[in-house]
C-alpha positions in Angstrom: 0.0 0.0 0.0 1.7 3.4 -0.9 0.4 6.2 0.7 0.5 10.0 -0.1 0.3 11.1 3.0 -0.6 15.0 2.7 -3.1 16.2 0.2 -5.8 18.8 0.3 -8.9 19.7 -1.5 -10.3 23.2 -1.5 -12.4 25.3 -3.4 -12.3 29.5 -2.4 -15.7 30.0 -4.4 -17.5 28.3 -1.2 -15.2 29.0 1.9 -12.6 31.8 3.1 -8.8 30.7 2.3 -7.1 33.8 4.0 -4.1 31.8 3.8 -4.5 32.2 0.3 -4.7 36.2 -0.1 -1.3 36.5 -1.6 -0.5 37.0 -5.1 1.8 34.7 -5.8 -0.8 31.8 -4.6 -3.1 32.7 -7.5 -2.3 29.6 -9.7 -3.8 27.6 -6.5 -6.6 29.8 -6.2 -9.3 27.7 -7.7 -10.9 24.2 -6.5 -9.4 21.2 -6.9 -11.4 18.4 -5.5 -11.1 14.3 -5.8 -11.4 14.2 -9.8 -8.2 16.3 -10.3 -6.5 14.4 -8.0 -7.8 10.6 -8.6 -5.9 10.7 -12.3 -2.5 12.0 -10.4 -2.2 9.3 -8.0 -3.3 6.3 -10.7 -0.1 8.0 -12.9 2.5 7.8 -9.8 1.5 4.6 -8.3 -0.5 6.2 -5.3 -3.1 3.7 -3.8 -4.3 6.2 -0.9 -4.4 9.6 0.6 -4.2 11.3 3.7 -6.7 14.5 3.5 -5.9 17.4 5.6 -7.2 20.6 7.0 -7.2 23.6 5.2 -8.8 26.0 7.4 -9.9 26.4 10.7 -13.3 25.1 10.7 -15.1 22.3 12.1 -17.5 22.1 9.0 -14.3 21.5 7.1 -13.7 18.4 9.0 -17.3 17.3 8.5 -17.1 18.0 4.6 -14.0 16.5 4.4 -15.4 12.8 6.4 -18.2 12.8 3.9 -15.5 13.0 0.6 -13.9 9.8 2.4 -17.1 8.0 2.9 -17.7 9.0 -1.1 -13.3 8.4 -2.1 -12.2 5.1 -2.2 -8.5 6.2 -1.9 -9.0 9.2 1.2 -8.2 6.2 3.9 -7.7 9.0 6.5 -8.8 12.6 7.4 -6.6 15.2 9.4 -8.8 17.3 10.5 -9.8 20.5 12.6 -11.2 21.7 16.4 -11.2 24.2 18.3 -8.4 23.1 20.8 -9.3 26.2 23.3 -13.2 25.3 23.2 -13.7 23.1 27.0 -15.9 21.4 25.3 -13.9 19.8 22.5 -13.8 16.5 23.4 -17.9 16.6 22.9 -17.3 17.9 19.4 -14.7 14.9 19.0 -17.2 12.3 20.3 -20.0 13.8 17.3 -17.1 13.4 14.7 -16.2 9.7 15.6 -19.8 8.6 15.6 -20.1 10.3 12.1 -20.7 7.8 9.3 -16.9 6.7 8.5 -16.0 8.8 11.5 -13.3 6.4 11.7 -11.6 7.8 8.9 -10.7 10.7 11.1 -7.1 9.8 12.0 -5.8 13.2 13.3 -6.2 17.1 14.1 -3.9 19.8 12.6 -4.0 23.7 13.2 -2.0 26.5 11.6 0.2 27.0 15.0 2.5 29.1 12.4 -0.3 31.7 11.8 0.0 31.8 15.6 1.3 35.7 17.0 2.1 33.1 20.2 5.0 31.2 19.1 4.0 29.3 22.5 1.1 28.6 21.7 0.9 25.5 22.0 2.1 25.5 25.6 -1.0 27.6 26.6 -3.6 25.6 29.3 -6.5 25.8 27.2 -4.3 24.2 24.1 -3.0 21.9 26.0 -6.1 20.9 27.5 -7.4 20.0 24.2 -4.4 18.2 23.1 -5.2 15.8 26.0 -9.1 15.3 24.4 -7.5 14.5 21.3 -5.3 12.5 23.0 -8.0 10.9 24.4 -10.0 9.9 21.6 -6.8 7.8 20.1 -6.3 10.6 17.3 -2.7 11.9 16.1 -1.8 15.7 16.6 -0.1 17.4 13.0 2.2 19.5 14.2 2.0 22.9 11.7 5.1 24.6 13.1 8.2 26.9 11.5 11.5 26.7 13.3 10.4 29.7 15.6 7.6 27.2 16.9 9.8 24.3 16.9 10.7 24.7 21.2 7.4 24.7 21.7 6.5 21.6 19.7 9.4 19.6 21.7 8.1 20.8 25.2 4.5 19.4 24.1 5.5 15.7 22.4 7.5 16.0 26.0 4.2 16.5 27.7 2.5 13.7 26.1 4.9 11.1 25.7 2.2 7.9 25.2 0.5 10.6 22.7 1.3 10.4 18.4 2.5 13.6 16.9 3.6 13.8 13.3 5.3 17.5 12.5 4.1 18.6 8.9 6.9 19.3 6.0 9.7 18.7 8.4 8.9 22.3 10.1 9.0 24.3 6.3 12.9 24.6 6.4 14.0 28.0 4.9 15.5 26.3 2.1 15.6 29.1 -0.7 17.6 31.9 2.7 19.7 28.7 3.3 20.5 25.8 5.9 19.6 26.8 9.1 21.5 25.5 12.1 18.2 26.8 14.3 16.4 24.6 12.3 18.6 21.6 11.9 19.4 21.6 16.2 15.8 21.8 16.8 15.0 19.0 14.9 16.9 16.8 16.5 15.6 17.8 19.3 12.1 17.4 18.2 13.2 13.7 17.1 14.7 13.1 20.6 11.3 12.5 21.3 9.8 9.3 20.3 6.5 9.9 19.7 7.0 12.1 16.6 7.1 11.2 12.8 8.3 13.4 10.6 7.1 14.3 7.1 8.6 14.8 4.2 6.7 17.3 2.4 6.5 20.9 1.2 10.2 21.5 0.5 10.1 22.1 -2.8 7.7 25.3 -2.4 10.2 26.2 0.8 12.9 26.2 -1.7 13.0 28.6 -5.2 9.9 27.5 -7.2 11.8 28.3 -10.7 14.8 27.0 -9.0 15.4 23.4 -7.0 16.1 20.1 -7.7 17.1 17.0 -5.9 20.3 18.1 -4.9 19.0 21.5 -3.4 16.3 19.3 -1.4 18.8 16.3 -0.3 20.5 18.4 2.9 17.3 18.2 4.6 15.8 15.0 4.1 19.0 13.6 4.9 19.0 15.6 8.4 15.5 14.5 9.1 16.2 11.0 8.1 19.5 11.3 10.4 17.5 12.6 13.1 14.2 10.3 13.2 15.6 7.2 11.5 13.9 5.4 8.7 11.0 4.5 10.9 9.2 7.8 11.3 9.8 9.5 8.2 6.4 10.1 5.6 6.1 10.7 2.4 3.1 13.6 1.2 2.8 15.3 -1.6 1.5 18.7 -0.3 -0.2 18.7 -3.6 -2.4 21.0 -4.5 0.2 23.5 -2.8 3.1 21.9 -4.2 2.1 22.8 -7.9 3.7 26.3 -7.1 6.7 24.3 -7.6 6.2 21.8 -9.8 4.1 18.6 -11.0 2.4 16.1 -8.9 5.0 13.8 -11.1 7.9 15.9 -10.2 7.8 16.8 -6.9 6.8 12.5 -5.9 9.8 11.7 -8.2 11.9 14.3 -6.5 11.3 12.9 -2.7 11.3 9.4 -4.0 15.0 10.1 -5.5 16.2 12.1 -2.2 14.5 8.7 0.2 16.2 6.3 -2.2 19.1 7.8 -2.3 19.1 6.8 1.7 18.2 3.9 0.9 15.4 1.9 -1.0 14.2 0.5 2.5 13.9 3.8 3.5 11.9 5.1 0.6 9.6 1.7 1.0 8.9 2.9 4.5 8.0 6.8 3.8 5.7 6.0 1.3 3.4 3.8 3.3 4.1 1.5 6.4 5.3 4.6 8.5 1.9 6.5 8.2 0.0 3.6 9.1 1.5 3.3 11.7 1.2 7.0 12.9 -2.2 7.3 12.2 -3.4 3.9 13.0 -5.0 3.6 9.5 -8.3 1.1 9.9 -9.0 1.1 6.0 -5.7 0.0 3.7 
């Protein structure tokens, strides 16, 4: 079973992207929904998907539950709650008992849009960490390098807890290596209740110019740090179109795995997220 582990479907005519304001982001401001994708994965060898979040909205989550139940490859939602609301774990009970409300596997929010780069330390976030906790789901970890201390002192806080940290914390490829980055990764890996995903690089690096060399530094850090176990493979895709093809940017982590080895590749690109999100339905 290989699994991209990171995909999203959107469509701005119908919700509120703010995320999405800025110029640049204009070729990925339109919807893309299961058709564009289902003809993608068929192409690269895909068998499944992991949907995630978009925007902070419960109704997101809902919508998204209902395109699994309807998409026989989305074998897992990461999803959205309000992690300051006391009464999240209620709103996580409705969502399990949801037709194919197994199918939610995890909860992500955008802890990088944050002003707080503690946030996640706060009582009423941590609070609701412990509901998701709880309720057997996975916590995505959306963090940049300035969130990173705070991401280590919260996988510390829940060490029986699964966290997997999104596009190994969005490296600042196209400024350069960053030693912050690359200590606090480690750190974060110290912890052995985090996998890590390789994703999103490409659009950290220069869209108009990367390649498998410019990408290689960091994968082979983060496969250094967590060890071929925890590593993921996602696409990112639709984002990742700001930097190239579905074909392209799959071929280009593929390479940079393999290159580690192709027991390492095997791993990213399927066993590992089962294994972080408890996947019922491969």
């Amino acid at each position: 079973m290989i699994i991209d582990a990171h995909q999203h479907f959107w469509d701005p005519a119908r919700a509120d992207y703010s995320w999405m304001e800025a110029a640049e982001l204009a070729p990925i401001r339109r919807a893309f929904g299961p058709a564009d994708l289902a003809p993608l994965l068929k192409q690269n060898g895909i068998d499944a998907s992991i949907l995630v979040q978009c925007r902070s909205s419960v109704a997101e989550t809902e919508e998204f539950l209902r395109i699994a139940a309807a998409t026989s490859f989305v074998v897992g939602v990461v999803g959205w709650v309000d992690l300051t609301d006391g009464a999240v774990g209620e709103t996580l009970d409705r969502l399990r008992a949801a037709p194919v409300g197994d199918r939610l596997v995890g909860i992500r929010h955008q802890v990088h849009d944050e002003a707080d780069p503690d946030w996640l330390l706060r009582e009423d976030v941590q609070r609701g960490l412990a509901a998701v906790f709880a309720h057997g789901l996975t916590y995505d970890l959306l963090v940049r390098t300035r969130e990173l201390l705070a991401a280590i002192a919260t996988a510390q806080a829940f060490p029986q807890a699964r966290f997997v940290l999104d596009h190994a914390a969005k490296p600042p490829i196209a400024e350069g290596f960053s030693r912050d980055w690359a200590d606090r990764i480690a750190a974060l890996a110290a912890c052995g209740n985090v996998w890590c995903k390789v994703s999103g690089l490409a659009t950290e690096a220069k869209w108009n110019d990367w390649d498998v060399e410019r990408l290689l530094p960091y994968v082979e850090h983060v496969a250094k740090c967590f060890g071929e176990d925890r590593l993921i493979f996602g696409s990112d895709w639709p984002v990742c179109l700001l930097a190239g093809s579905y074909v392209e940017i799959k071929g280009a982590l593929a390479e940079c795995l393999a290159k580690l080895g192709p027991h390492v590749r095997d791993k990213a690109f399927g066993a590992n997220a089962q294994r972080a999100y408890r996947l019922v339905s491969t």
